[in-house]
N, C-alpha and C positions, 0 to 999 in steps of 0.2 A: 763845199765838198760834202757828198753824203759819207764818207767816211769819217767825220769829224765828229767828238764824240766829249761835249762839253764836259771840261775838271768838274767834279764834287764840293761842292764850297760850303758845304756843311750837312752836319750828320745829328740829326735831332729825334728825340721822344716826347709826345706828348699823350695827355690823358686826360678825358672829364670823370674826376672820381664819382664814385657810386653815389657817396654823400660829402655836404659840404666838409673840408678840416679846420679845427679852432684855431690846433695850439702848429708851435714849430715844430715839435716832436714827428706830429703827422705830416706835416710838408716834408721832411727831413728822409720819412721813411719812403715817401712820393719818388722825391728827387733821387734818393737813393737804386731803389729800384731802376727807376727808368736809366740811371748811369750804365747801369749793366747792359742794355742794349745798346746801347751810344756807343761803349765799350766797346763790345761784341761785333758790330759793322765798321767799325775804325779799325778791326784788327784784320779781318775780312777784305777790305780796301786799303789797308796795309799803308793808312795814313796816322798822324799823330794832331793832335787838336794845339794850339797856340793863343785858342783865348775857349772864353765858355759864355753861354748865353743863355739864360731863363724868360719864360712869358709865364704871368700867375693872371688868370683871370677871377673875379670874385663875384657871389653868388649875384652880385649886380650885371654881370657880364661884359663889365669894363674889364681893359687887360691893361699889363702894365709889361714893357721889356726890360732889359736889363741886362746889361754884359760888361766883360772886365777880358783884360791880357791873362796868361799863363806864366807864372815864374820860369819854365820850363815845357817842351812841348811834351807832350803826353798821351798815351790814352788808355791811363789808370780808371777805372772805373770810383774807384776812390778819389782821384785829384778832382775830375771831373765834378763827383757830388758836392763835396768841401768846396770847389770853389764855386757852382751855383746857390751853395747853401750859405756861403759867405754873403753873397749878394741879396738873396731874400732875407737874411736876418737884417743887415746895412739898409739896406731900399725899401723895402715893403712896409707898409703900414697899415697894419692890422684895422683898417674903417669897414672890411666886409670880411667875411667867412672867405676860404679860397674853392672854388669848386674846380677850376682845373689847372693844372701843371707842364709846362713844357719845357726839357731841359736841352741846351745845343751844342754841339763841338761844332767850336766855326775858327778861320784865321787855318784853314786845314796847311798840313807839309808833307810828304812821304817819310813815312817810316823811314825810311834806310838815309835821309837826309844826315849830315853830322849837326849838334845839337852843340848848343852853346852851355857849358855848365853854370853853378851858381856858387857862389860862396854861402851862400844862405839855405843852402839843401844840402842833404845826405845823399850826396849820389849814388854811394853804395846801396844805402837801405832804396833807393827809388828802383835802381836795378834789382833788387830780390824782393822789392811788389812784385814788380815786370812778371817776373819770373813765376809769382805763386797765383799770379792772372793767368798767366799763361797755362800755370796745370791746371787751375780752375776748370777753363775753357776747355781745355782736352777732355776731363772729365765729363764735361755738359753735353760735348760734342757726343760721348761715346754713349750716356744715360741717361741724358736727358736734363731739359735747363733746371729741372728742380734738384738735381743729382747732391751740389752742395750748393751752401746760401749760409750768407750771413742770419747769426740770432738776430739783429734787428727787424730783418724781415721776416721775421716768422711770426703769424697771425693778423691780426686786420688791418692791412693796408687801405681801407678802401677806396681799390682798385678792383676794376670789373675785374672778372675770372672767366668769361664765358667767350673767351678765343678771339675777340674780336683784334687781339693784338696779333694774331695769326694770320689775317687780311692780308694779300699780297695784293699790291697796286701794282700796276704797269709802270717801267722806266726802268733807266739800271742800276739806280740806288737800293732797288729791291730786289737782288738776285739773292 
């Protein structure tokens, strides 16, 4: 059918930093960042993520993937970082610099789906992330994506700055 209009089976950022990162700190501020887009088009497509998945390439230009389940599905731009950043601290093995980062909400559900809870979480405190996401977002929406941010990301992420993350591709994962 030409009306048929394949699901979205994941929702990912990635980045070749300006310069290579040493330490974890820098990957951490990498992965972090890019959550917020991830974020941001999960809420957009009004889907929640179920597992998470990184690619780290090293200034050798080998890459390496890596993915794991979600306790919970989500799409915290915080859950999301934590648990890519779980997986490059566990996996990764610091034998080259990291020159580029890719972090993914994959395993996708719709939002409005009912969610299995956890005895092992705050479902309360997960609900009033939700919620400080949510005004976040509103914010960004109305002043602009720099309008608030996290201290950790304030100063050198090195991450291009020069728009190329504003590139719209053709498909409908970039409306």
């Amino acid at each position: 059918h030409r009306d048929f209009v394949s699901p979205i089976k994941s929702v990912g950022h990635g980045i070749t930093c300006i310069c290579d990162l040493h330490t974890d700190e820098e990957v951490w501020k990498v992965l972090f960042e890019l959550s917020q887009d991830v974020s941001h088009r999960l809420r957009v497509h009004e889907l929640d993520a179920t597992g998470v998945q990184i690619a780290v390439r090293g200034d050798d230009l080998f890459g390496k993937q890596f993915q794991c389940k979600l306790p919970v599905k989500t799409q915290l731009a915080t859950d999301i970082a934590h648990a890519g950043y779980d997986l490059f601290e566990k996996r990764f093995q610091w034998l080259t610099k990291v020159r580029a980062v890719t972090i993914r909400a994959i395993d996708l559900v719709p939002h409005a789906d009912p969610a299995q809870g956890s005895l092992f979480i705050d479902m309360a405190k997960m609900i009033d992330h939700e919620r400080i996401e949510e005004t976040i977002e509103g914010l960004r929406s109305r002043f602009g994506k720099r309008a608030v941010t996290y201290a950790v990301l304030l100063g050198d992420l090195k991450m291009p700055d020069d728009g190329r993350d504003k590139v719209k591709m053709p498909g409908i994962m970039y409306q």
